[in-house]
C-alpha positions as CSV (number, residue, x, y, z in Angstrom):
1,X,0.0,0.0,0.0
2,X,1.3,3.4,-1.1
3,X,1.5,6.0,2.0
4,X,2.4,9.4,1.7
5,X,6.2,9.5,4.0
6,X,6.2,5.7,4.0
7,X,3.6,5.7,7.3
8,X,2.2,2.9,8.6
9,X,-0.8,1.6,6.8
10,X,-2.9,1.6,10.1
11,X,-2.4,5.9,9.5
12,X,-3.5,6.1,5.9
13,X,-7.0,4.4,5.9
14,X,-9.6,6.0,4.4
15,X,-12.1,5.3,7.2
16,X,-9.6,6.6,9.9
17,X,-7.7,9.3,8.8
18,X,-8.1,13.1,9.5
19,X,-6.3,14.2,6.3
20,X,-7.0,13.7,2.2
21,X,-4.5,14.5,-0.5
22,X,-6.1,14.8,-3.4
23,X,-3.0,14.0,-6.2
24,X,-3.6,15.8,-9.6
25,X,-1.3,15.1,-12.7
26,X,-2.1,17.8,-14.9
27,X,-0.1,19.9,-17.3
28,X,-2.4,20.9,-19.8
29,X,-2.2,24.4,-20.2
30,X,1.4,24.8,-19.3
31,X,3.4,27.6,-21.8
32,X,6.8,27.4,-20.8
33,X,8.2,24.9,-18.7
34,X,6.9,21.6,-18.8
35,X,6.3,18.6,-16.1
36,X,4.1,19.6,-13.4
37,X,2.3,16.3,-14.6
38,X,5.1,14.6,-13.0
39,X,5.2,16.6,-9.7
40,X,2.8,14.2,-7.4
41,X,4.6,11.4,-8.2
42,X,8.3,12.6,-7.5
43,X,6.3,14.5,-4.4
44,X,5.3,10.9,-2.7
45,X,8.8,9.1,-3.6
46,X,10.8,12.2,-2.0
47,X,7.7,12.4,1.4
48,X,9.0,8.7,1.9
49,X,12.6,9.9,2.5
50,X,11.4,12.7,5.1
51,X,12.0,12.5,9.0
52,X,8.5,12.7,10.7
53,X,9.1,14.1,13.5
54,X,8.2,17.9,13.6
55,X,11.1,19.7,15.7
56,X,9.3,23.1,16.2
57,X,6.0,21.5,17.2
58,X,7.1,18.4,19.3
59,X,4.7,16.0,17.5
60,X,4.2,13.5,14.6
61,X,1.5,14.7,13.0
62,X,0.4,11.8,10.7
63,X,-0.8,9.8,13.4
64,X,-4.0,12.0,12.7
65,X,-4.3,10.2,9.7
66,X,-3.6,11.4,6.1
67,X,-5.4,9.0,3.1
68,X,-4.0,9.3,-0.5
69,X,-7.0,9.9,-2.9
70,X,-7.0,8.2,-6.0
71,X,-5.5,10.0,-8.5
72,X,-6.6,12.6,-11.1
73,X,-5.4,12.9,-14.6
74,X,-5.9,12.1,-18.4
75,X,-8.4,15.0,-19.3
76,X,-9.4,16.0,-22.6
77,X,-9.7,19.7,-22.2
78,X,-8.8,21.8,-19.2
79,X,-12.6,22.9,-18.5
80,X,-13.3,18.9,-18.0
81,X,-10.1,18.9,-15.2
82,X,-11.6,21.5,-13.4
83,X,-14.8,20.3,-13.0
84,X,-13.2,17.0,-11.8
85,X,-11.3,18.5,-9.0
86,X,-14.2,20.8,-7.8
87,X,-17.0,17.5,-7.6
88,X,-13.8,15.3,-6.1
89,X,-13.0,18.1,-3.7
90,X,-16.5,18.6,-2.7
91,X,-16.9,14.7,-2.1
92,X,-13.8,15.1,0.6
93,X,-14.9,18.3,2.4
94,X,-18.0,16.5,3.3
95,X,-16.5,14.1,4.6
96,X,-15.1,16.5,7.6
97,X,-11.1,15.3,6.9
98,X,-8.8,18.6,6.5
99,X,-9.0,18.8,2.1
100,X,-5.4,19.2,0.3
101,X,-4.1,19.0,-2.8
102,X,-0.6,18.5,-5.0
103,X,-0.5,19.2,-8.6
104,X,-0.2,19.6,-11.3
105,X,0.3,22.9,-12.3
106,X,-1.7,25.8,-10.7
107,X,-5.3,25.8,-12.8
108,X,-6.0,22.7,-11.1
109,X,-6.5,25.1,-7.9
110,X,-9.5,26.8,-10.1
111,X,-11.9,23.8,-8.6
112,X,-10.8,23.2,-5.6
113,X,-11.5,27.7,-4.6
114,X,-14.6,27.0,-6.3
115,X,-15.5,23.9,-3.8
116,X,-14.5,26.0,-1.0
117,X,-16.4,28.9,-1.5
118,X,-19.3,27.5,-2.0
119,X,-19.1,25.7,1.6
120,X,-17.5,28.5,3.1
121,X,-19.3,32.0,2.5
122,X,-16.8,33.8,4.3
123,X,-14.3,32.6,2.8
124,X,-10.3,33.9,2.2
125,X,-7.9,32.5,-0.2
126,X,-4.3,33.0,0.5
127,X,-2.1,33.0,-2.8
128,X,1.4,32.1,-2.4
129,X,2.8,33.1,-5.8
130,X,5.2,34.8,-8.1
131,X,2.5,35.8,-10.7
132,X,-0.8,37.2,-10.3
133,X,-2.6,34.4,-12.2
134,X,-5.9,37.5,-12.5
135,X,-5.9,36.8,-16.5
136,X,-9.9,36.5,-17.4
137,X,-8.6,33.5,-20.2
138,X,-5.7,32.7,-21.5
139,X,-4.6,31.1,-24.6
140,X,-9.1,30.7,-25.1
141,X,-9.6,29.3,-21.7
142,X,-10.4,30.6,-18.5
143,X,-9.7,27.3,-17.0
144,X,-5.6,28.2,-17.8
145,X,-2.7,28.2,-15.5
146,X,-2.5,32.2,-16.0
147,X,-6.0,32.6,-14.5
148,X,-5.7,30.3,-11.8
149,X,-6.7,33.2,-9.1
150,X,-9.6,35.1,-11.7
151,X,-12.5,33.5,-10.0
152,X,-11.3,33.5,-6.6
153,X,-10.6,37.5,-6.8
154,X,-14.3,38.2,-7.9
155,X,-15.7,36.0,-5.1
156,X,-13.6,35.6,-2.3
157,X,-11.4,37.9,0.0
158,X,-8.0,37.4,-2.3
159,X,-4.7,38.1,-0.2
160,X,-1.6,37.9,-2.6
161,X,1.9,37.1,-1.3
162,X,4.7,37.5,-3.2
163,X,4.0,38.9,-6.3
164,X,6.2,39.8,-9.0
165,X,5.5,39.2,-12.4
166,X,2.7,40.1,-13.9
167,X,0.7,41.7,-17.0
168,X,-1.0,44.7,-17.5
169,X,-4.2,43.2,-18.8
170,X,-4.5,41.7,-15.0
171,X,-4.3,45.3,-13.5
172,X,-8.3,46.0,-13.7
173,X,-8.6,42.6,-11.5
174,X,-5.9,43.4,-9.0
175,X,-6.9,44.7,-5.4
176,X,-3.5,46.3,-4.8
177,X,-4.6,46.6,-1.1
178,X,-4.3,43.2,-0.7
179,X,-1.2,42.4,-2.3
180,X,2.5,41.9,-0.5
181,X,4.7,42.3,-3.2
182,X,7.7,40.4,-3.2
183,X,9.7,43.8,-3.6
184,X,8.1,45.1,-0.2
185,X,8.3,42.1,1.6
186,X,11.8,40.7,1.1
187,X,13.4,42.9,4.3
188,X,9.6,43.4,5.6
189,X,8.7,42.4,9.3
190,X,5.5,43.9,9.7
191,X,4.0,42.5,6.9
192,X,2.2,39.2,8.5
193,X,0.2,41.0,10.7
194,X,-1.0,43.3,8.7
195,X,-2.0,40.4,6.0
196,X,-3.4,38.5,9.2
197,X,-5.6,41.5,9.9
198,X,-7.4,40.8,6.6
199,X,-8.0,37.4,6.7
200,X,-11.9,36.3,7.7
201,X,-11.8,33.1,9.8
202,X,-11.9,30.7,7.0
203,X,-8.9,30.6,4.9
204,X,-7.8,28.6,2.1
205,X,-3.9,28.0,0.8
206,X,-2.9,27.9,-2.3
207,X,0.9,27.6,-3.0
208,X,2.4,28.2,-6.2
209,X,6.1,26.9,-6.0
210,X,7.0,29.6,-7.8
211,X,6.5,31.8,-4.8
212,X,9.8,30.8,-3.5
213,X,13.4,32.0,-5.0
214,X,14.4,29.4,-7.4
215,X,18.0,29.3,-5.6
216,X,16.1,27.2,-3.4
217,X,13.6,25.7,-5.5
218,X,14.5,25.8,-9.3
219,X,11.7,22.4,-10.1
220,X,9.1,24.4,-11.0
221,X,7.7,25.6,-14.4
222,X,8.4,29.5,-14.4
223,X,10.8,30.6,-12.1
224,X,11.0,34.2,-11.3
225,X,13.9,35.9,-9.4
226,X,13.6,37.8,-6.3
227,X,11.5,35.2,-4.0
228,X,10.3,34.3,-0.6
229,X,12.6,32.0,1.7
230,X,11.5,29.2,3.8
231,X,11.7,30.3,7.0
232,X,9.7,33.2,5.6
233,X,7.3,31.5,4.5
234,X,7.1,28.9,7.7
235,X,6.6,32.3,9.4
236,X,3.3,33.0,7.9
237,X,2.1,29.6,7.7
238,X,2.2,29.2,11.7
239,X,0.4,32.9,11.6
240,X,-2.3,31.2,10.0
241,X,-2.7,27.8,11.4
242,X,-3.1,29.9,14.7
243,X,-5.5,32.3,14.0
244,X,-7.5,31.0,11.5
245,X,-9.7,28.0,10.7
246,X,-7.5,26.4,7.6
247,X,-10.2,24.7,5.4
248,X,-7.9,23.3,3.1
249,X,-4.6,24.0,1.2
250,X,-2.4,22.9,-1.9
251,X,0.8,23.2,-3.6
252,X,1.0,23.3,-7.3
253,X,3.7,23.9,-10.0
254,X,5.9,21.0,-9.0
255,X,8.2,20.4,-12.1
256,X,10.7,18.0,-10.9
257,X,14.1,18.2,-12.9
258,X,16.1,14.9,-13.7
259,X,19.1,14.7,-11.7
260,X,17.9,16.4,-8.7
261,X,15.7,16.0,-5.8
262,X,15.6,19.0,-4.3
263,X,12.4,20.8,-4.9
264,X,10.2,17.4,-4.6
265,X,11.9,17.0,-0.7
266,X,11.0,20.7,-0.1
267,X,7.5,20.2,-1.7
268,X,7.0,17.1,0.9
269,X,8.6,19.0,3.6
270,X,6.8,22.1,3.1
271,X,3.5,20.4,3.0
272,X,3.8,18.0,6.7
273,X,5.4,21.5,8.1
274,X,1.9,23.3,7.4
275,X,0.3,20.1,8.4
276,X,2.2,19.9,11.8
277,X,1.0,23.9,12.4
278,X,-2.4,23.3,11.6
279,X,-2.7,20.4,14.1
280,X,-0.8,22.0,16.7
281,X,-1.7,25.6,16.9
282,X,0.1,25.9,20.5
């Protein structure tokens, strides 16, 4: 039986567990670098080669529990992919365990928001992310990697962290009141509480891998200079795992590159870090 970190099969039953990963391996709309198909895969091999043993919080969070759903992929278009993950992700967050997701590159987030909001009326989405992803369509779809945070901006409270690169056909869409560009934020240590101050109680993750600097994750499909760290980024996680009810979270844009592991074992690490917060909010 496949676990997610190798755990004991007794903490990844479907009946038992606390936590879904929903696995999506999709790359469809993808205009530069290719391979986020591939991320979920190389994403469970490196989770299996992780200590699990959280240091900052004194536990071992997958004894709560976290059940691999069975995989998503081989769409036709990427209207059909989104309308999988949204019915799939509703399925799970009636279910009560904590929804998250790996991908895939970031449209497959489109769904999943959608799922959310619909639950959760109050709901905030928290975009960790080097581009704004506001396009209304890209490339004749709105269901594109480039317009990954559209919807989401017209129908949910949008925070955006880490922003820098973007067009100007997005600036109409853009709530620049709500946006911590990277620029601002690199030397920035009054930031989180300011975006904390925004957040309703219900917040949602999403996590381009493109938010952090590609000196210390290059595996992702278009890497931008001048990003967030992890230590950073661990800093704002906790923020939110304290003070806020987490509904669910993902991390896209995985792009593994042959040879190296590094951005696959960050990916996995990144992900049972937030975990560990959001279980442990002492």
């Amino acid at each position: 039986m496949k676990t997610f970190g190798g755990i004991p099969a007794e903490f990844a039953m479907q009946e038992s567990a606390k936590i879904s990963i929903l696995p999506v391996a999709y790359d469809g709309t993808s205009t530069w670098g290719k391979g986020a198909d591939k991320g979920p895969e190389a994403f469970f091999v490196a989770s299996e080669n992780m200590e699990l043993y959280d240091i900052e919080t004194n536990s071992e969070v997958y004894r709560k529990g976290i059940y691999i759903e069975d995989k998503l992929s081989g769409f036709k278009s990427p209207e059909e992919m989104v309308e999988a993950v949204y019915t799939k992700t509703c399925g799970i967050v009636e279910t009560g365990r904590l929804f998250t997701m790996i991908g895939g590159e970031h449209s497959v987030s489109i769904g999943a928001i959608r799922a959310m909001r619909n639950h959760y009326k109050d709901l905030s989405v928290v975009q960790l992310d080097a581009h704004s992803d506001l396009r209304p369509e890209y490339d004749g779809s709105a269901c594109n990697h480039a317009c990954a945070l559209h919807e989401a901006s017209k129908y949910t409270n949008l925070i955006q962290v880490g922003i820098r690169s973007m067009d100007s056909i997005e600036l109409p869409y853009l709530n620049r009141d709500k946006v911590f560009w990277a620029h601002k934020i690199h030397d920035s240590t009054d930031w989180i509480p300011k975006l904390m101050k925004m957040c309703t109680q219900n917040v949602y993750v999403t996590i381009d891998l493109d938010a952090f600097d590609p000196s210390v994750l290059p595996g992702t499909g278009t890497p931008e200079p001048g990003g967030l760290y992890w230590y950073q980024v661990n800093e704002l996680l906790v923020n939110l795992a304290k003070q806020c009810n987490i509904v669910g979270f993902d991390i896209t844009e995985l792009s593994p590159i042959e040879g190296e592991n590094i951005s696959e074992f960050f990916s996995a690490k990144l992900y049972y870090r937030f975990l560990s917060m959001i279980f442990n909010k002492k």
